[in-house]
Structures are given as structure tokens and as C-alpha cells.
C-alpha positions as CSV (number, residue, x, y, z in Angstrom):
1,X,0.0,0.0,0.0
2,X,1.4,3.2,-0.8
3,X,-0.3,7.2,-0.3
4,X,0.3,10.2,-1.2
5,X,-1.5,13.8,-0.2
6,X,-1.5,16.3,-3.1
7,X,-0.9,19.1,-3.4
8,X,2.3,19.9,-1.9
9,X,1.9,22.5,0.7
10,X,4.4,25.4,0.4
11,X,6.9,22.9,-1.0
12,X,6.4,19.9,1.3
13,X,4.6,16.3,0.7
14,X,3.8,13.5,2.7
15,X,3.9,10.0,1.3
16,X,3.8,6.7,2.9
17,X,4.1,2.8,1.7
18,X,4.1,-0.7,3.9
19,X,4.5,-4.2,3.2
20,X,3.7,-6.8,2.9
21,X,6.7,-7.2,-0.3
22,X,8.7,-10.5,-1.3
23,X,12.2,-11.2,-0.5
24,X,14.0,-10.0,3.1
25,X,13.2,-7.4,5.5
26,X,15.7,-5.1,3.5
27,X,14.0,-5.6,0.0
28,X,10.8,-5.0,1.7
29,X,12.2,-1.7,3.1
30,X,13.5,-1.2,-0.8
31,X,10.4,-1.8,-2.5
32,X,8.6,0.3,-0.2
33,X,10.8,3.7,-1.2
34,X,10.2,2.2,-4.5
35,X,6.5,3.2,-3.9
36,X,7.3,6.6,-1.9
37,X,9.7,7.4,-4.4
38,X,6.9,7.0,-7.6
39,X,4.5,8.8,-5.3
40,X,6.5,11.7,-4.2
41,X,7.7,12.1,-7.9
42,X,4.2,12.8,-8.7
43,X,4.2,15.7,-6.3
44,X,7.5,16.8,-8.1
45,X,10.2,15.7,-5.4
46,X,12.7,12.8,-4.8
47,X,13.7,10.8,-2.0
48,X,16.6,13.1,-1.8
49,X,14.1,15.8,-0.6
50,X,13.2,13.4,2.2
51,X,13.1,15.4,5.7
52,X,11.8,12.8,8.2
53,X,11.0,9.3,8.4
54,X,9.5,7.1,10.2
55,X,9.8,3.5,10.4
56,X,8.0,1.3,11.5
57,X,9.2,-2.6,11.8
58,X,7.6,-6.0,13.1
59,X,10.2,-7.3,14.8
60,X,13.5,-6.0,16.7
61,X,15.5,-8.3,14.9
62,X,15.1,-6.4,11.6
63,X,16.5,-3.0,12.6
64,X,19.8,-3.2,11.3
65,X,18.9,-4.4,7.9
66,X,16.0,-2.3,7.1
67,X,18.0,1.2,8.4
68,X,20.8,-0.1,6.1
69,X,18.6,-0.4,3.5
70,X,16.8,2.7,4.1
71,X,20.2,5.0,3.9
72,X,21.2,3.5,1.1
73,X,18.6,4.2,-0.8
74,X,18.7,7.8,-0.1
75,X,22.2,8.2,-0.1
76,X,25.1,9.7,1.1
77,X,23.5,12.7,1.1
78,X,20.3,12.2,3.2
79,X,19.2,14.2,5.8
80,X,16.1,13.1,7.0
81,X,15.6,12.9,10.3
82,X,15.1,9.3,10.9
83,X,12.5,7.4,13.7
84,X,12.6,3.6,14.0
85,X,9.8,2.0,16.0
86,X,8.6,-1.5,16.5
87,X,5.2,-2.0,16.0
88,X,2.7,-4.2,14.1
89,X,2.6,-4.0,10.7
90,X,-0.7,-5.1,9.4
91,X,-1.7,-7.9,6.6
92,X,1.5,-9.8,7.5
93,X,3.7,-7.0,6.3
94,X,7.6,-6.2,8.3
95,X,8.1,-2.4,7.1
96,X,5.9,0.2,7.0
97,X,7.0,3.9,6.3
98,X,6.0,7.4,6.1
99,X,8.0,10.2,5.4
100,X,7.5,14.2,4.7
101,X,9.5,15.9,2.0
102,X,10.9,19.2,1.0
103,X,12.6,21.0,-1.5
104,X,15.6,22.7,-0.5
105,X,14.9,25.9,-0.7
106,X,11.4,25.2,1.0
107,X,13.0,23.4,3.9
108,X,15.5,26.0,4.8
109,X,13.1,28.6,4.9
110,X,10.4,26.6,6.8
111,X,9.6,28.3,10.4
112,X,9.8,24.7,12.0
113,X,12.2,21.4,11.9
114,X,12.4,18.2,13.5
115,X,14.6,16.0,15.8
116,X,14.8,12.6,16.8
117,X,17.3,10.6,19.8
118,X,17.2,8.1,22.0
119,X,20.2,7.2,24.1
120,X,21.9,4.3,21.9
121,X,25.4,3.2,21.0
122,X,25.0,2.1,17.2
123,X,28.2,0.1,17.2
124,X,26.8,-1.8,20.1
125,X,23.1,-1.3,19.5
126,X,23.3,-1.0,23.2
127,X,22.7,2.1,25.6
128,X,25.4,4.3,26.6
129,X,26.5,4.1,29.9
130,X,25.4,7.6,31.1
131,X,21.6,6.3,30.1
132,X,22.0,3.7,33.0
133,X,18.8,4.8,34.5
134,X,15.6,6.2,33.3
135,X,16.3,9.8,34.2
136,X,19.9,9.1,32.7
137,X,18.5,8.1,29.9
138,X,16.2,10.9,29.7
139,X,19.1,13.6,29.8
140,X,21.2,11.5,26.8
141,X,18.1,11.8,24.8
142,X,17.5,15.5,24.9
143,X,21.2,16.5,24.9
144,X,21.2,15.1,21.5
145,X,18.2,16.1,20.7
146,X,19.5,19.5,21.8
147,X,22.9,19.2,19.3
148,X,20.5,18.5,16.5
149,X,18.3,21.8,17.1
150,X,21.5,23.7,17.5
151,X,22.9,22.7,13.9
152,X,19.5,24.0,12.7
153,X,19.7,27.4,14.8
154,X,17.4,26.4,17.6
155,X,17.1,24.8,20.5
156,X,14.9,23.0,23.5
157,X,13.0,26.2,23.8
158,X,12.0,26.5,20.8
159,X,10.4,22.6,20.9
160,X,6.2,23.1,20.3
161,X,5.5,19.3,20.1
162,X,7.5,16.2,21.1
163,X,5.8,12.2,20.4
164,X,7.6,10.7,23.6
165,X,7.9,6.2,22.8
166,X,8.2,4.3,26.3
167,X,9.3,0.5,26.1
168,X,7.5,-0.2,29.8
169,X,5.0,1.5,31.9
170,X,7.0,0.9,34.9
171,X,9.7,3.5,33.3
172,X,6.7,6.7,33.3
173,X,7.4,7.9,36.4
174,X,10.9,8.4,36.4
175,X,10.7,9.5,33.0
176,X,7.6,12.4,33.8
177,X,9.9,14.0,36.7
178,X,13.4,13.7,33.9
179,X,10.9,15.3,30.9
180,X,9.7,18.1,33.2
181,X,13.4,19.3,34.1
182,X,14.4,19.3,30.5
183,X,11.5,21.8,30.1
184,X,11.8,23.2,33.4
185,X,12.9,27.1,32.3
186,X,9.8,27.0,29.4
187,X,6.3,25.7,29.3
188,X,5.7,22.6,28.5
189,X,5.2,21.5,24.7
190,X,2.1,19.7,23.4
191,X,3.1,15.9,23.6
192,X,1.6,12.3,22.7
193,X,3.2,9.5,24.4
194,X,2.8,5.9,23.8
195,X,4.0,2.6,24.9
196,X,6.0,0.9,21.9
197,X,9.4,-1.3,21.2
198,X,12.4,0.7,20.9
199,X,15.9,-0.5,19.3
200,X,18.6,-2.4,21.4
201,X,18.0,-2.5,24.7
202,X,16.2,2.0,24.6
203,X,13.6,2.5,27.0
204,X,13.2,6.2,25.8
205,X,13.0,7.8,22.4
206,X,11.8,11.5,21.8
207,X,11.0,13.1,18.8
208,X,10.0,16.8,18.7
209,X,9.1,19.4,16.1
210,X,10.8,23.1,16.9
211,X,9.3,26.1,15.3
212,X,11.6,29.5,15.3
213,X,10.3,32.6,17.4
């Protein structure tokens, strides 16, 4: 299944696709952008206009081979913020995708852009060591989240949404008090959070939109 929404607003588009496809995980994850590639082309872009992604994979297990898959596909050159979540897929499918595009010139003038962390080692697919507990963790997350805002000339304070992803319940508690002093010096941002499989052993992944003043 693939979708697109025409028309392109102020430059960007939204296109997603999802299994299920023949062949491994990764050709899956391939014939997906195959799809999003033919349906973003009709809105006049390219995966290389890709801005964020989100993935969305049935099984742990597959991570490595469908994000491999994914940046190759868009290159060396990609810069999409990219999400990977595990989550049913439905009718049997092990990738599903969605991403939002824009142009160059609309994406460095657009008054908003996103970020996306959580505290993993990707040579070890394990946590850091600083992210030993939940509120250590939590800090990790939005430091990076933090040196991703800063390339883009914001930063925490400028966040107007975050999607917060929690592997257990039993981590919320921690995790409320950790989120609220990241956000202590600023109101706090409109925010949906949900209980979902993360990479490696991740209990916490954030991803925000920032908007500049």
C-alpha cells in the first residue's frame, strides 16, 4: 500500500508505503521507497528531498537491515531525520513507512524542523553508559536532541510538540519528573506519548518538532 497527499503544501509532501513485499526485510524496506519514491515524484520531489521518516518494523531483529537499507537508498547525502519504532505491521507486512519531504529551498526557509534521539550506542546497539537509569537516559536523549536543534539554529526552547515512545509503563514515572526538568525554564510543549518497542535495549526515544520565534 502506498499514499500520497496532493498538493504539496508550500513545497512539502507526505507519502507513505508498507508491506507486505517479497524477499528479506531489507528488500521490503526497498520496495517500499520504491513506492514513496513513484508517489513523491508525482508531487514533483525525490527521496533526496526526504526530511523525516519514520519507520516502523515488526520485529527487533530487523532493525539493522532495514535502516541499512533505508540510507542506502537515499544516499550519502540524506538528511532526514530518521525514527525507527517497532510496532505491528498489518496484513503480515515487516516495514511500514512514512516520510514528509521538501525541496531545499522550502526546507531552509520553513519556520519549524524536527529531531529525533534516543540514548543508543550504534556500534553496540546498546545504551550508553550515562543512560544507565531512566532519568539518565532521559538527559542523553535530549542532549542530542539538543545538538541537532543547535545545527539548525534552535534549540529545546523553541520545541512546540515532542511524540515521547516508552518501552515499559513501569519506566513513566521516572521519566515524567526527567521530561519536566528538561522543560523546566519553558512551558511545557504539546506531547503524545505511547507505549511501543524501541531499538537495542532503549527504553526512551523522543522526537519533537521546533518552530523558530
Amino acid at each position: 500500500m502506498t499514499q500520497v497527499i496532493p498538493p504539496p503544501a508550500r513545497g512539502f509532501a507526505f507519502a507513505s508505503a508498507s508491506g507486505p513485499h517479497a524477499g528479506t526485510a531489507a528488500d521490503e524496506t526497498r520496495a517500499c521507497l520504491e513506492h514513496i519514491a513513484t508517489t513523491l515524484a508525482s508531487a514533483g520531489h525525490t527521496l533526496a528531498d526526504v526530511v523525516k521518516a519514520n519507520l516502523w518494523i515488526a520485529d527487533e531483529a530487523l532493525h539493522d537491515d532495514v535502516a541499512a537499507a533505508f540510507r542506502a537508498a537515499l544516499g550519502p547525502d540524506c538528511r532526514a531525520v530518521l525514527t525507527i519504532l517497532v510496532a505491528g505491521v498489518p496484513g503480515g507486512g515487516r516495514v511500514a513507512i512514512d516520510v514528509v519531504a521538501a525541496q531545499p529551498e522550502a526546507a531552509s526557509s520553513a519556520p519549524f524542523t524536527y529531531a529525533s534521539s534516543l540514548a543508543i550506542d550504534v556500534a553496540t546497539m546498546r545504551r550508553v553508559p550515562e543512560a544507565a537509569t531512566i532519568s539518565g537516559e532521559t538527559a542523553v536523549v535530549f542532549q542530542r536532541i539538543g545538538k541537532q536543534l543547535d545545527a539548525a539554529g534552535l534549540s529545546l526552547t523553541d520545541i512546540v510538540k515532542t511524540t515521547t515512545y516508552i518501552r515499559d509503563e513501569s519506566c513513566l514515572e521516572e521519566f515524567e519528573r526527567a521530561y519536566g526538568e528538561a522543560f523546566s525554564a519553558q512551558p511545557l510543549p504539546a506531547r503524545c506519548t505511547v507505549l511501543l518497542g524501541l531499538a537495542g535495549d532503549c527504553r526512551i526515544q523522543v522526537e519533537v518538532t521546533a518552530a523558530a520565534a
